[in-house]
C-alpha positions as CSV (number, residue, x, y, z in Angstrom):
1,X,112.9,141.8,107.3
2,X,109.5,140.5,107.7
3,X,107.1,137.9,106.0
4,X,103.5,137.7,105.7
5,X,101.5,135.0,104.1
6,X,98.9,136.5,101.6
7,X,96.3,136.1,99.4
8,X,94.6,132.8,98.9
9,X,95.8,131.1,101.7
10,X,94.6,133.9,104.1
11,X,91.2,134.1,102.3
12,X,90.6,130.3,102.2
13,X,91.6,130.1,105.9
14,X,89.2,132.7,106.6
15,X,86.1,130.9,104.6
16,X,87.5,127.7,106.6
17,X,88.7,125.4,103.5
18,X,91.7,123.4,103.4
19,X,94.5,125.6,102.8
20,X,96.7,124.5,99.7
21,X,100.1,126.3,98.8
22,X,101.2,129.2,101.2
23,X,102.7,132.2,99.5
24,X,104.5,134.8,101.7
25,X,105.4,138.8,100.7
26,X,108.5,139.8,102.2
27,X,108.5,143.4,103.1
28,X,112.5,145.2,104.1
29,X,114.7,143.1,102.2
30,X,117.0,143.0,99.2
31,X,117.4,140.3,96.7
32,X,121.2,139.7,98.2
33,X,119.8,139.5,101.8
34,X,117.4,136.5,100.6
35,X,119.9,134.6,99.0
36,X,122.3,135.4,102.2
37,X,119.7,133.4,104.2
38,X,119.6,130.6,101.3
39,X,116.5,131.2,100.0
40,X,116.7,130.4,96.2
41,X,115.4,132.8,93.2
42,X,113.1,131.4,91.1
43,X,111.3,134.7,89.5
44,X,112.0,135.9,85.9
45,X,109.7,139.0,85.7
46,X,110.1,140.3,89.8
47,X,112.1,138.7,93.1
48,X,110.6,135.4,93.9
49,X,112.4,133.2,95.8
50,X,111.9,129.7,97.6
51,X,112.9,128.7,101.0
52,X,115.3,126.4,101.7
53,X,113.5,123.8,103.4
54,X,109.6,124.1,103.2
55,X,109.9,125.4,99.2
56,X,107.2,127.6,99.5
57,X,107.1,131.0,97.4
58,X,108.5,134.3,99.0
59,X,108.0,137.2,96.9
60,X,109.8,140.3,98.0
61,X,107.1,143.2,98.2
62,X,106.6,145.3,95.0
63,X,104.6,147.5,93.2
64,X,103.6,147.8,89.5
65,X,103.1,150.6,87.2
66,X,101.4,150.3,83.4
67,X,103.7,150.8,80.7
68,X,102.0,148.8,78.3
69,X,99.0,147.6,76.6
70,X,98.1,143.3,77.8
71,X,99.2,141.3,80.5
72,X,102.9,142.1,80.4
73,X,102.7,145.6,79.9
74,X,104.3,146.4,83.4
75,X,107.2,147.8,85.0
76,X,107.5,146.9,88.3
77,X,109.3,147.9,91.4
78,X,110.7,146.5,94.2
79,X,112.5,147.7,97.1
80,X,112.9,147.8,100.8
81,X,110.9,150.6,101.0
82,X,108.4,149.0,99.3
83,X,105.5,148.4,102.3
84,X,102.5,145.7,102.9
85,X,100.2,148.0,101.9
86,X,101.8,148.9,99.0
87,X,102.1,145.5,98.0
88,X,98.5,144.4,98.8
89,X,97.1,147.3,97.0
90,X,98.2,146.0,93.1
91,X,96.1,142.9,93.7
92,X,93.0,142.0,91.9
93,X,90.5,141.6,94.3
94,X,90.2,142.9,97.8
95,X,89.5,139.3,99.4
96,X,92.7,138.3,97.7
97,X,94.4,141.6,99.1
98,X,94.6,140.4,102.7
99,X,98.0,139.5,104.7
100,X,98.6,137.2,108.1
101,X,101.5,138.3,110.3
102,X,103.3,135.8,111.9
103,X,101.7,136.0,115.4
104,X,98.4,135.5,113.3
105,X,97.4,139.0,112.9
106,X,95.2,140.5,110.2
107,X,96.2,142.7,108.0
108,X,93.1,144.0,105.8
109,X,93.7,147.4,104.5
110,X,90.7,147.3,101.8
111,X,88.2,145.5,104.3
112,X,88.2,142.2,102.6
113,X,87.0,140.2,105.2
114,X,84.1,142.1,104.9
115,X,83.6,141.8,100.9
116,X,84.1,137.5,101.9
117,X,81.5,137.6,104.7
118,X,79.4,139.7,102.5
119,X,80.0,137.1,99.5
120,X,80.9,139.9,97.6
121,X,83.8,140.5,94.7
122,X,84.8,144.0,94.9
123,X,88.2,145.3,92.9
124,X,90.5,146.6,95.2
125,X,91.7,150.0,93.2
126,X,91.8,151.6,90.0
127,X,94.8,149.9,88.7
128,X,92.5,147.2,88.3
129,X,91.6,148.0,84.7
130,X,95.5,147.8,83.2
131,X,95.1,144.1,83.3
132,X,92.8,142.4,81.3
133,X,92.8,138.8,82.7
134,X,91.9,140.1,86.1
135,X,87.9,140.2,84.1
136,X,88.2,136.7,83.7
137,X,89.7,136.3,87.3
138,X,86.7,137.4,88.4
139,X,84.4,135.4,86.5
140,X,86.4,132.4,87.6
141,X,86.1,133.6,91.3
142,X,82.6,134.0,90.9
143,X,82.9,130.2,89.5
144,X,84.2,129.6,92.8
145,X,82.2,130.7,95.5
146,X,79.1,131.8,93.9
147,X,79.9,135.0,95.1
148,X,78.2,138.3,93.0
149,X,80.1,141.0,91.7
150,X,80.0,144.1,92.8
151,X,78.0,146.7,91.1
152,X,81.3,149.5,90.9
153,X,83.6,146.4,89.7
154,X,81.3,145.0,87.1
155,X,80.9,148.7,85.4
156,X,84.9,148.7,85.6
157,X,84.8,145.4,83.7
158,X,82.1,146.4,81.3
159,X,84.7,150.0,80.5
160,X,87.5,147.6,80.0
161,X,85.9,145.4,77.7
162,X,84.5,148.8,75.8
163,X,88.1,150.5,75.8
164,X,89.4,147.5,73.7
165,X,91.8,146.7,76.9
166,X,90.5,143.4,76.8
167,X,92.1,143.2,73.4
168,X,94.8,142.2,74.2
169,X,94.4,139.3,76.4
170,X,97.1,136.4,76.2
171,X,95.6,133.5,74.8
172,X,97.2,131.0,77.1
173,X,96.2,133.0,79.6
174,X,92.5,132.9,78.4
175,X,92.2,129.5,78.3
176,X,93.9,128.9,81.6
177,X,91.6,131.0,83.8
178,X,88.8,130.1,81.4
179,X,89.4,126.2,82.0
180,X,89.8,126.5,85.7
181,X,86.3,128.7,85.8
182,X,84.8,126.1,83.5
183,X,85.6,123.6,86.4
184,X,84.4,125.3,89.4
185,X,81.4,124.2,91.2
186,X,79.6,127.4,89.6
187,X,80.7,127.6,86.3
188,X,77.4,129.5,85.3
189,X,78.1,132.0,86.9
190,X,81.3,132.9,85.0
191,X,79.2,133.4,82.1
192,X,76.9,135.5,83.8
193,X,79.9,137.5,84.5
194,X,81.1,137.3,81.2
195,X,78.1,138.1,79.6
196,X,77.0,140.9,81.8
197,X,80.5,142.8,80.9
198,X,80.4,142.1,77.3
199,X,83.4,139.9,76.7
200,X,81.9,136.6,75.7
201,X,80.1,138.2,73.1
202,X,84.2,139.1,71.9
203,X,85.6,135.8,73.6
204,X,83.2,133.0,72.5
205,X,80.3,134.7,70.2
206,X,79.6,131.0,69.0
207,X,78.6,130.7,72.3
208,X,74.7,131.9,73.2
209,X,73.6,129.5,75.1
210,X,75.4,128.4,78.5
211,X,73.9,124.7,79.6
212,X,72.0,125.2,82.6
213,X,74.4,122.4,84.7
214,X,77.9,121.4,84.7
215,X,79.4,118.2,85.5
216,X,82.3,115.9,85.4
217,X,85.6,116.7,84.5
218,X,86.9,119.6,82.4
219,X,86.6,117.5,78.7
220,X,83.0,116.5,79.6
221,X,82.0,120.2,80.5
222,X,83.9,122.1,77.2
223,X,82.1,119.3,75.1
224,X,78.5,119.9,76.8
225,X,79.4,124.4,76.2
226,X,80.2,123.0,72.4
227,X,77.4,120.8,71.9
228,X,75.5,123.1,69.9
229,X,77.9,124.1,67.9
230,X,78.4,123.3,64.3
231,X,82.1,121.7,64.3
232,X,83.3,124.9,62.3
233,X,82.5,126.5,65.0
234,X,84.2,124.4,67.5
235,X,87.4,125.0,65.3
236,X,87.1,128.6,65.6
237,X,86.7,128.1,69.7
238,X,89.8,126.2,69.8
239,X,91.6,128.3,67.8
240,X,90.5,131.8,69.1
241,X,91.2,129.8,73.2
242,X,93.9,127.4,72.0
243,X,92.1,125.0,73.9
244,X,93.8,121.9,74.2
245,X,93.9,119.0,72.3
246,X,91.6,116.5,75.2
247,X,89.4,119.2,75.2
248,X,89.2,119.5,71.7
249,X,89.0,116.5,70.6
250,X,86.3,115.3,72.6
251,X,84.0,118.9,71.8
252,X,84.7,118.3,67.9
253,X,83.7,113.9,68.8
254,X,80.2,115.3,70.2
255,X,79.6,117.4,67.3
256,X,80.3,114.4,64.6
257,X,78.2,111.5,66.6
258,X,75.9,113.0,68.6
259,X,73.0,112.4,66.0
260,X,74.2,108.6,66.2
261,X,74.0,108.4,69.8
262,X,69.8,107.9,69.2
263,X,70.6,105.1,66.4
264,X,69.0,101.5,67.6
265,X,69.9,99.4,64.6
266,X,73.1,97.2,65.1
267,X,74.8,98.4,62.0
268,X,74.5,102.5,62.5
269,X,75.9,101.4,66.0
270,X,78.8,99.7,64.9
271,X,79.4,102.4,62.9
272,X,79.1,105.1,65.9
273,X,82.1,102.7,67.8
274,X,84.1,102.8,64.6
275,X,83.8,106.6,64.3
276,X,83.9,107.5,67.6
277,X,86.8,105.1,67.9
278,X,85.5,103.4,71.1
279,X,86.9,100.1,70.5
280,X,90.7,101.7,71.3
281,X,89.6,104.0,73.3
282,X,86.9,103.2,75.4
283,X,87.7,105.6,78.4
284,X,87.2,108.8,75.8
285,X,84.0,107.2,74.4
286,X,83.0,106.8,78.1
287,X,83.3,110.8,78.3
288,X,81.2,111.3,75.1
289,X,78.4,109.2,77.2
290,X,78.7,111.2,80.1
291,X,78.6,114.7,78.0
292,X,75.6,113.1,76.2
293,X,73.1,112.4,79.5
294,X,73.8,116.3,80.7
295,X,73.3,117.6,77.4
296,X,70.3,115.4,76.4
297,X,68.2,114.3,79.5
298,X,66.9,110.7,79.4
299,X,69.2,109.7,76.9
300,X,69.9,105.9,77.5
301,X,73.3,105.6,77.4
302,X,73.3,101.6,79.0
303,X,71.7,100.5,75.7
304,X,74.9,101.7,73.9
305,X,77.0,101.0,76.9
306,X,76.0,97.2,76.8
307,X,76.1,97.4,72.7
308,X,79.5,98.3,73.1
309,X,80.7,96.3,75.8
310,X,79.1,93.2,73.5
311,X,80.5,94.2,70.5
312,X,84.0,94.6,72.0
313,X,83.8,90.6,74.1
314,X,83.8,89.3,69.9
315,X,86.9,87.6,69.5
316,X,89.1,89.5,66.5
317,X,91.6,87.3,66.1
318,X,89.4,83.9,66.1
319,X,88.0,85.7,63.1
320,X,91.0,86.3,61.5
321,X,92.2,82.4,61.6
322,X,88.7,80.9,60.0
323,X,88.7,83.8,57.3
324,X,89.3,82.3,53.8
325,X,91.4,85.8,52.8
326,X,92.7,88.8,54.7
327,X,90.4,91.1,52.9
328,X,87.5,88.8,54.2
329,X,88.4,89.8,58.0
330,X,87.1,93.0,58.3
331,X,83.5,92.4,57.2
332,X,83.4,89.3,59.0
333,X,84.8,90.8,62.2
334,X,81.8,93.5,61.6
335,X,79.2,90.9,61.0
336,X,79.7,89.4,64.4
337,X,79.8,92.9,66.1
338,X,76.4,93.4,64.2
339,X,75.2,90.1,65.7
340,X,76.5,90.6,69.2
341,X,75.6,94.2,69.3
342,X,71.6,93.1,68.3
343,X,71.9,89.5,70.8
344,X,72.6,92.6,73.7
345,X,70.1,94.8,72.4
């Protein structure tokens, strides 16, 4: 029985950034022999197993054969017999497809450290193209590093998405490689990616034109992709992505204030806080700010910063105990946001 830690870790340590969760293949072993040594199963779909002290992943080696249209349509294998190699050779990518021995060897049957020092994203076999999500797994990888794809791999993605394989994507599994390429330092280049290979035109055809910068975290950059967008269109986003509800919120926020964000009079800005909400939750309106400098440059968001912050120092319930009536509080209260809101402006 012998382990070998593989993919990510091996190809992070390899570009020299900080290495995250380790996972190991174990290659010569049954199922019983793991749980002999105390490692404890964890996998549902193929033998996974954690160890007993550090909890890191140990999968036993496998191999996968298509039975099946989408992500799950898979039979898989494992075995003792079943080799490194073998193993390494179902993987997406061939800088994923790389395995450390223990004594710190390399073990790079489809020359990934190559593809990496090339800054290139090559497939690592035809099996590639019976799983779908591995297109957006390179688009997100591309996100990453800023790596290009390469030419043999793109035309591979471009057949999938022509074949109607990338049909049957899982939605959650969409959005969650979607999302994490969204938030890479290179986000435009996913949509290079996906462009070039035809699936956003399938995936998000609402979506024609990519901002040219990304920044902040993942609400701010879905609501800056979907600022655009008619909110009828956002819908249909969320829907098709099942895009969470932060996400979504804040996208279809944008799409109902953003023509108040230029307002200067004290009454259509009180009206934008009420709206938008801001006065209960200022740390979402903050977002909306932040989406609204990248997607509009020279937008001024201190004037409705300080409109805000004055409009929210007027005292509520002082209000409340000089009204004559209940019913009188709520345009008092708004009168004094109105004054404060024009004494900051």
């Amino acid at each position: 029985m012998k382990a070998y830690v593989v993919g990510g870790a091996v190809r992070d340590e390899l570009l020299g950034l900080p290495l995250q969760d380790k996972d190991y293949v174990v290659v010569g072993a049954t199922p019983e022999e793991m749980t002999a040594a105390g490692y404890k199963p964890v996998g549902r779909d193929f033998p996974v197993f954690l160890h007993p002290k550090t909890h890191e992943e140990y999968a036993l080696a496998r191999t996968e054969r298509k039975s099946g249209r989408g992500y799950k349509g898979f039979t898989v294998y494992s075995a003792p017999d079943v080799t490194l190699e073998q193993d390494l050779a179902r993987r997406d990518l061939t800088i994923n497809a790389m395995a450390k021995a223990k004594d710190g060897a390399l073990i790079d049957p489809f020359n990934g450290k190559q593809d990496l020092e090339a800054k290139v994203l090559r497939h690592v076999g035809a099996a590639f193209a019976e799983d779908p999500v591995r297109i957006l797994r390179v688009a997100r990888f591309a996100a990453r590093f800023g790596f290009r794809i390469a030419d043999e791999t793109m035309q591979l993605m471009k057949q999938m998405v022509d074949s109607g394989e990338a049909n049957h994507l899982v939605r959650e599994r969409v959005w969650q490689e979607f999302a994490r390429g969204l938030a890479e330092p290179y986000p435009g280049k996913m949509f290079e990616a996906l462009e070039q290979c035809g699936l956003r035109a399938k995936m998000l055809p609402e979506v024609t034109n990519v901002p040219p910068r990304f920044d902040g975290p993942l609400a701010v950059r879905f609501a800056l992709l979907c600022w655009p967008l008619t909110e009828t269109e956002i819908e249909a986003v969320c829907a098709r992505l099942r895009v969470p509800n932060d996400e979504r919120e804040l996208a279809i926020l944008a799409s109902r204030t953003q023509k108040m964000l230029a307002s200067t009079r004290p009454d259509e800005l009180l009206l934008l806080f009420k709206r938008a909400d801001a006065f209960r939750r200022p740390e979402r309106f903050a977002l909306l700010l932040q989406a609204a400098k990248l997607a509009q440059p020279g937008f001024n968001a201190e004037r409705i910063e300080k409109a805000l912050a004055a409009a929210s120092e007027v005292d509520a319930g002082e209000i409340a105990a000089r009204a004559s009536a209940p019913a009188a509080i709520s345009a008092l209260l708004d009168q004094a946001r109105e004054q404060a809101i024009a004494a900051a402006l």
